[in-house]
Every structure is written in C-alpha cells, then in structure tokens.
C-alpha positions, -999 to +999 in steps of 0.1 A: +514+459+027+505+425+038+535+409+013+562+426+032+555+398+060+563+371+038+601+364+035+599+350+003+580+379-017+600+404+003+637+392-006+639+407-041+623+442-027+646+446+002+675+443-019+664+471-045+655+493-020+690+491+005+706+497-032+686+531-037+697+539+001+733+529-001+747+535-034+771+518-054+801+501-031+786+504+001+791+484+025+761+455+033+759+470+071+759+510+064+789+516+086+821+531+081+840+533+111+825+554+141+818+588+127+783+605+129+790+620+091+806+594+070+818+611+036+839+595+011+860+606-017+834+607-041+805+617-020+778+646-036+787+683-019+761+694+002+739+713-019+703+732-017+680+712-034+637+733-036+652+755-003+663+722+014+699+712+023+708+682+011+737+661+020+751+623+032+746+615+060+757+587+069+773+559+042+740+551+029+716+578+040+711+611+023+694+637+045+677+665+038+670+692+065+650+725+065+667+750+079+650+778+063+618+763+070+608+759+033+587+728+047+583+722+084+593+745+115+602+735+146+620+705+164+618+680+131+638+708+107+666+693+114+687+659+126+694+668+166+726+649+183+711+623+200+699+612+165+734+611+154+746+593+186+713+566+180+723+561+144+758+554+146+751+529+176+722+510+157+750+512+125+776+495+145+751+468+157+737+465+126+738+423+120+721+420+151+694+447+153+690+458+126+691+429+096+659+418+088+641+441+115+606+452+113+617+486+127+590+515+143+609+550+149+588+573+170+589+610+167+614+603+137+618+645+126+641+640+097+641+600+095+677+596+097+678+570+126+652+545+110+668+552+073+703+542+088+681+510+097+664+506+067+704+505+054+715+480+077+692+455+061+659+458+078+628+442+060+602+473+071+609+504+089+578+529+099+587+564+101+566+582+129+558+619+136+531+646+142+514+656+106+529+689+103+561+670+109+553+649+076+563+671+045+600+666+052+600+632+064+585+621+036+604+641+007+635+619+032+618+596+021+616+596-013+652+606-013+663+571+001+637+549-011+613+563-037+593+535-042+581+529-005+585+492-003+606+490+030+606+526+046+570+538+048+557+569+066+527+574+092+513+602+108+514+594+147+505+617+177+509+601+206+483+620+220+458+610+196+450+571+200+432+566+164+467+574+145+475+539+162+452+526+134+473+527+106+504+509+125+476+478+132+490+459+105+522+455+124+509+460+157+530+437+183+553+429+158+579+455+154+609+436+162+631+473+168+613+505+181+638+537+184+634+571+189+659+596+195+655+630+218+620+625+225+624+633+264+623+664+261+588+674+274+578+659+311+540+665+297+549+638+268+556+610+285+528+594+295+513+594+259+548+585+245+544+557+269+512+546+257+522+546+224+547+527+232+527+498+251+503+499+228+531+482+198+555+468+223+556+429+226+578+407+247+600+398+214+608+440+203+642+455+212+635+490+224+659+519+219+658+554+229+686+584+226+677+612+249+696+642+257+707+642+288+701+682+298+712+701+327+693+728+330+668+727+357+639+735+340+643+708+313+637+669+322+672+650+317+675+608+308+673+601+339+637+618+346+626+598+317+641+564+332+619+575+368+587+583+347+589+548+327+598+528+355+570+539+372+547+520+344+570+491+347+599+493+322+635+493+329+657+514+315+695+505+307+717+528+295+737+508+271+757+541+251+766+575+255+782+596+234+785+639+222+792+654+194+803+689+201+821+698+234+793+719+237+762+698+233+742+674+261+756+643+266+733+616+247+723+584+266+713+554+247+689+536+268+675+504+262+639+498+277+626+465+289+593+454+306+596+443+337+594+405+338+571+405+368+543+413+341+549+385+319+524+364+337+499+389+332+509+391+291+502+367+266+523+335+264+556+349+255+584+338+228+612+319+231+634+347+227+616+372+253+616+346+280+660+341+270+658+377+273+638+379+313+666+353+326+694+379+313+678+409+328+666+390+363+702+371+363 
C-alpha cells in the first residue's frame, strides 16, 4: 500500500493494470465520443457469467450487474443514470482529473464511475460502499483489475466513523472524490457530509452526480446543494445530462469549501489557494 505513493515504484503497475481495464487498442483516456455505452465492432455480447450480467461498459470498463440478486439486493445491483452521466463527464475530462489521480468514490454500487477513472490513468482509486454492498463491487473488481494494485475496495458506512480507518493511509490526499446518486436520502447527508470532511483537503476536486427528482417526497440536487452549503461547501453545477426521456435529469455538481475557512485549515497548497481566487473572483 505504502509503494503506490511513490511515482517511481508505481509507473510500471499503473500501466499493467489500465491494460487489464482497457484492452487491446484502447484509447490512453477511455473515451470514445459521448456515449454512456461505448461498444465496438469487436466488443464481447453481453452474457450471464455465475447469475451476473456481464457486459462493456464503457471503452475500457466491463460491468457486471445483479439483477437477479445472485449477490447483492438493493440500490448497488445495478449502474443507476447519474453514474452513467458522472462517468462519461469524468471520461471526457480525463487528462485533467483523472491522470494520475488518487481517486475516492463514495457509495460506488457497481464501481463503474471510479473504474472509468482507474481507465483514464489514475494512479489509485478506492472503491466505497456499505458491506453488504461489497460482493459485487469486488467481483467488479476483479473483472477490471484482478491483481488490486490501482483499484482497491473498502467497506465504508458513513454512519459508522471506524470504517474511516482503513482509508487513513490516504487520508487528505485523495486528489478526486466522486460519487454518483447518493442524494437520495435527506437522513444521509449529514454522515455523507462527514465522510466527506473527514478525507477532503484544500487540494481534492470533488464531484457528485445526483438525480435531480421531482417527486415531492424525494430530496432533489438542489436539497443536497441547501444541506451542504449549510456546512460550508459550495456547490456548482458544472454538467447535466439524461439518458432516457423518462429518467431524472442528472446534475453534476462540483463541491468546494468555502474559502472563508481556509484561515481556520491548515496552510493550504499552491493549487487550492489558485483555486479560492477562481471561485471568490
């Protein structure tokens, strides 16, 4: 673990893994235009693989979801849209975000967002969720990058503080934290919160996908945006996008501290204090 944080160790290992995640001929980024499903000419049917469905994702990320519930039940059975909307966004901005990230997904369900990641280049990503969510996020996994070197998984509740414990080798570090529909419980966001602040620093890019819902008895982006500025983050909403008529719109919202707290935070990087003047200018 502690040899992933040394750039020359690392090199060789990155590049064996993103070849297990993006096949032969894939392009160094993971994109392929602006599509949520990327196949190509040659790409593997979608098949059922130990009552799992198995298929590609995206160019570079095989995905395997439950549908049958051979492994999991519940929200993490399967890749929800804002996902796909957060995937193909952090795809596109790949060379910027996502090269050479230390990434952190929370509440990952399937790990497709943090895989596409992984994909793009990044030097660590941490794949997040509840334990009963494990089983399939780690046979995910094993299906992009078997031998664990860059895309690791951890059990995290956010309502249980000593699951922080595991992530303390990369605690205030993370240089990318995403998370994709995981707004959708009011009762959640203060401990998703603290989670958050407790591996936030002033140099991580935060990204969340939320669906933004219409009902009235289910909290929308915007709820979310009220809840977190209330603990001092601003939320931008930087992308939008659906992916069936039907479906919630999906709001990609980037999350900031408010720079009012800096002085109150340790001495901050070069690269947060760029990124105060942007926001306050």
């Amino acid at each position: 673990v502690g040899s992933q944080d040394s750039s020359a160790p690392v090199l060789p290992v990155v590049v064996a893994c993103t070849a297990a995640l993006m096949g032969d001929g894939c392009a160094a980024d993971g994109t392929k235009g602006d599509g949520d499903r990327e196949d190509d000419d040659d790409d593997v049917e979608d098949r059922w693989v130990d009552g799992l469905l198995r298929y590609r994702f995206r160019r570079g990320v095989m995905l395997l979801s439950d549908p049958r519930g051979a492994l999991v039940r519940g929200t993490g059975s399967s890749l929800w849209a804002a996902g796909k909307v957060l995937a193909a966004y952090l795809a596109q901005r790949g060379p910027e975000l996502c090269k050479g990230a230390r990434c952190l997904e929370l509440g990952a369900g399937t790990g497709a967002v943090g895989m596409t990641v992984a994909a793009a280049g990044a030097r660590l990503v941490v794949l997040t969720d509840t334990d009963l969510q494990l089983p399939l996020l780690k046979r995910n996994q094993q299906e992009n990058c078997p031998r664990g070197d860059i895309v690791q998984v951890f059990p995290l509740d956010w309502r249980r503080p000593e699951h922080r414990a595991a992530l303390a080798p990369w605690t205030g570090t993370w240089s990318l934290i995403v998370g994709s529909d995981i707004g959708y419980d009011p009762d959640l966001f203060s401990p998703l919160l603290d989670t958050l602040e407790s591996q936030w620093s002033w140099d991580t890019d935060v990204f969340f996908a939320l669906a933004d819902r219409e009902e009235d008895s289910e909290p929308n982006a915007q709820d979310f945006a009220d809840a977190a500025s209330e603990r001092g983050w601003r939320c931008d909403e930087v992308h939008q996008g659906r992916v069936e008529a039907h479906q919630s719109l999906t709001k990609v919202l980037r999350l900031t501290r408010e720079c009012s707290l800096r002085a109150a935070a340790p001495q901050p990087a070069t690269k947060a204090a760029r990124r105060c003047v942007d926001i306050e200018s």
